[in-house]
KEBA-583272 format. One record per residue (C-alpha): z, x, y. Coordinates in steps of 0.2 Angstrom, whole numbers, plus 5000, padded with zeros to 4 digits. Layout:
<atoms>
{up Z; east X; north Y}
...
</atoms>
This chain:
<atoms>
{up 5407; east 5506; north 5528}
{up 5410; east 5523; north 5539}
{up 5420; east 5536; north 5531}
{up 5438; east 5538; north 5534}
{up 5443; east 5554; north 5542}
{up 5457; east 5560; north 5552}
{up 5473; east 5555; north 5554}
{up 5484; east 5547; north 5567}
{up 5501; east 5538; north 5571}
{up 5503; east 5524; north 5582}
{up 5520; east 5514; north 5587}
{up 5525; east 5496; north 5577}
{up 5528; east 5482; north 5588}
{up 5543; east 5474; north 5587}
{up 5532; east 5459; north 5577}
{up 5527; east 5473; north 5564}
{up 5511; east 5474; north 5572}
{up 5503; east 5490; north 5572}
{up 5485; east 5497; north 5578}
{up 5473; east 5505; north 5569}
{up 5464; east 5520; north 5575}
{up 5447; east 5518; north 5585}
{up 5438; east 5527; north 5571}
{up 5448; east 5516; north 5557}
{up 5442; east 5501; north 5566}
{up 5422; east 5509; north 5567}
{up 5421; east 5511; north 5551}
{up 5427; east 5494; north 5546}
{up 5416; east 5486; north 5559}
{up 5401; east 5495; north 5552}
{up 5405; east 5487; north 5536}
{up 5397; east 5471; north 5544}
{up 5414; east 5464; north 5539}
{up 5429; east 5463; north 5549}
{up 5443; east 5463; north 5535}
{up 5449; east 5475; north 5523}
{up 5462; east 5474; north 5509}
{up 5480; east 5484; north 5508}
{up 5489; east 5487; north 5496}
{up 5503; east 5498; north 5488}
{up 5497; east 5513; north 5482}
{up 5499; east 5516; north 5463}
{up 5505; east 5532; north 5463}
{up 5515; east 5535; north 5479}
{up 5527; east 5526; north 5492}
{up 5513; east 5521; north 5503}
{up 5499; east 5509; north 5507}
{up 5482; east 5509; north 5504}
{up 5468; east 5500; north 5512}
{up 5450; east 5498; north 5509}
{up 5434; east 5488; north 5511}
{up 5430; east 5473; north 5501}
{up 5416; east 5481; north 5496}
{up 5428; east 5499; north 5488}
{up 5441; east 5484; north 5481}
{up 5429; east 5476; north 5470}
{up 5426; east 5495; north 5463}
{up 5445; east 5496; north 5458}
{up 5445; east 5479; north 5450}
{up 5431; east 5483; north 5439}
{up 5440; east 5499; north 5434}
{up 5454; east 5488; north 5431}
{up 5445; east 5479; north 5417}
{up 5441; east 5495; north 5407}
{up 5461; east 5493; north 5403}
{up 5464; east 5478; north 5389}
{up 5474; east 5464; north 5397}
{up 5489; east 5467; north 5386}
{up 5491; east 5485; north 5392}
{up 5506; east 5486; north 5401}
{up 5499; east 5498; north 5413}
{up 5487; east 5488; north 5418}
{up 5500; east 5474; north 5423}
{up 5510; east 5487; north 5432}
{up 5493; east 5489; north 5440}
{up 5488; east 5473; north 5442}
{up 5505; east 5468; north 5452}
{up 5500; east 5482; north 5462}
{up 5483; east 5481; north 5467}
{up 5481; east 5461; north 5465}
{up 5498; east 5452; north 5468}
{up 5504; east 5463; north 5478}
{up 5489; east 5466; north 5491}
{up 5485; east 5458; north 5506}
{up 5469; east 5452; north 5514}
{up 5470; east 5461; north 5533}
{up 5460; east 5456; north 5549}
{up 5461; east 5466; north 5565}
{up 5466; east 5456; north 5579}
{up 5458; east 5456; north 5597}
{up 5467; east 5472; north 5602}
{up 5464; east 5481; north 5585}
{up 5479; east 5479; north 5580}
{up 5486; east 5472; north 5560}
{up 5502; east 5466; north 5554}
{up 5508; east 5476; north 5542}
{up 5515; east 5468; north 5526}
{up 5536; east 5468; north 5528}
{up 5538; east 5468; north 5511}
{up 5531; east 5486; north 5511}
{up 5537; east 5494; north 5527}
{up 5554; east 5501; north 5520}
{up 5545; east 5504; north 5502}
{up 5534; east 5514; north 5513}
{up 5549; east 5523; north 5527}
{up 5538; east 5515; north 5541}
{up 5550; east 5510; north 5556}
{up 5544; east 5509; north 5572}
{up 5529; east 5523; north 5570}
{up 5516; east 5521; north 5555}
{up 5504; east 5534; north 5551}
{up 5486; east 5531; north 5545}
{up 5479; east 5543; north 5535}
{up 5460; east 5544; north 5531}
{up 5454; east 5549; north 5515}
{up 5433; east 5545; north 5516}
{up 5434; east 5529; north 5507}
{up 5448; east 5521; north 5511}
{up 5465; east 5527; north 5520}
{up 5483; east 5525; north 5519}
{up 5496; east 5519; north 5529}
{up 5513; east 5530; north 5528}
{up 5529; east 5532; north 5536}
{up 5528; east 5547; north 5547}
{up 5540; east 5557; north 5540}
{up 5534; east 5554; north 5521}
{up 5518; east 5558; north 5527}
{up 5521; east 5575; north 5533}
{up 5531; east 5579; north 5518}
{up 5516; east 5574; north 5506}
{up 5503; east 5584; north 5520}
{up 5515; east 5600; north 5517}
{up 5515; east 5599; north 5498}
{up 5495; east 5595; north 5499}
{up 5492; east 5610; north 5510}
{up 5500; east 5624; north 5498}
{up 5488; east 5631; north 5488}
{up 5497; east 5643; north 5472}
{up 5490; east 5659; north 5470}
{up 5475; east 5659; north 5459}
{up 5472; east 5641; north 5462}
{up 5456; east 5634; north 5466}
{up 5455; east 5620; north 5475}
{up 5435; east 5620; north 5481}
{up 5423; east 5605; north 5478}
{up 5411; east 5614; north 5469}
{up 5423; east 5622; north 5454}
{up 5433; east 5603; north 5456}
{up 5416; east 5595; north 5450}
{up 5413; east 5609; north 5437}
{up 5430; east 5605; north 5430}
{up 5430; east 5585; north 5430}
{up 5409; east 5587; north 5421}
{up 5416; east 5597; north 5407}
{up 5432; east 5586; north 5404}
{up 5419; east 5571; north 5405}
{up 5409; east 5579; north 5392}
{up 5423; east 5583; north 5381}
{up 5421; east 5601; north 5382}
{up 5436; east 5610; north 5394}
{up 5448; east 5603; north 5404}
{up 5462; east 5608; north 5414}
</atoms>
């Protein structure tokens, strides 16, 4: 699958029906498949989608957790009862999941929101909120790839963290 990348906010139907952004829709398509999976996001009051392919990645993270856990039910709800299977219609277009629309403060606009190997689907309004919060940077923070990857290589080998 293509990467992700950009964002965009397109009108909901009255039929809950919304359609994804041409390059959302090229990157599922050069998947080979047509489909993709949404679900509510973990950690925020949005959706995430992805391909089958990414999916079957999260469930096998999911198994590092033992089944009595109970975050790994509060996961599980999440990422497996909760999701949905999606196919773009003729027009490119989904229907979005109405259990979730208020969870995610999507009315008649929704926001996609690409984020390289998957996206997300948010109200407007709660997206730019998180955008504002993502964008500030607090003085002496370092937020570049390279130092990232530094950072998350010695917390992997038990030697540094934060």
């Amino acid at each position: 699958m293509g990467f992700f990348i950009g964002a965009a906010t397109n009108k909901v139907d009255r039929k809950g029906r919304v359609s994804v952004p041409f390059s959302f829709r090229k990157a599922i398509a050069d998947s080979g498949v047509q489909g993709f999976v949404v679900f509510p996001s973990p950690s925020r009051k949005n959706l995430e989608a992805c391909s089958y392919e990414r999916y079957a990645e999260l469930m096998e993270d999911l198994d590092f957790l033992e089944p009595s856990d109970p975050r790994r039910t509060k996961l599980s709800q999440r990422l497996v009862s909760d999701a949905h299977e999606m196919m773009l219609d003729t027009e490119g277009r989904i229907g979005l999941p109405s259990g979730f629309v208020a969870m995610c403060g999507i009315d008649n606009k929704a926001s996609f929101v690409g984020k390289a190997h998957h996206f997300e689907i948010w109200g407007p309004d709660q997206y730019e909120g998180q955008a504002a919060k993502n964008r500030e940077i607090e003085d002496g923070e370092d937020v570049s790839l390279p130092w990232l990857k530094a950072q998350a290589k010695l917390a992997r080998s038990g030697e540094g963290g934060a």
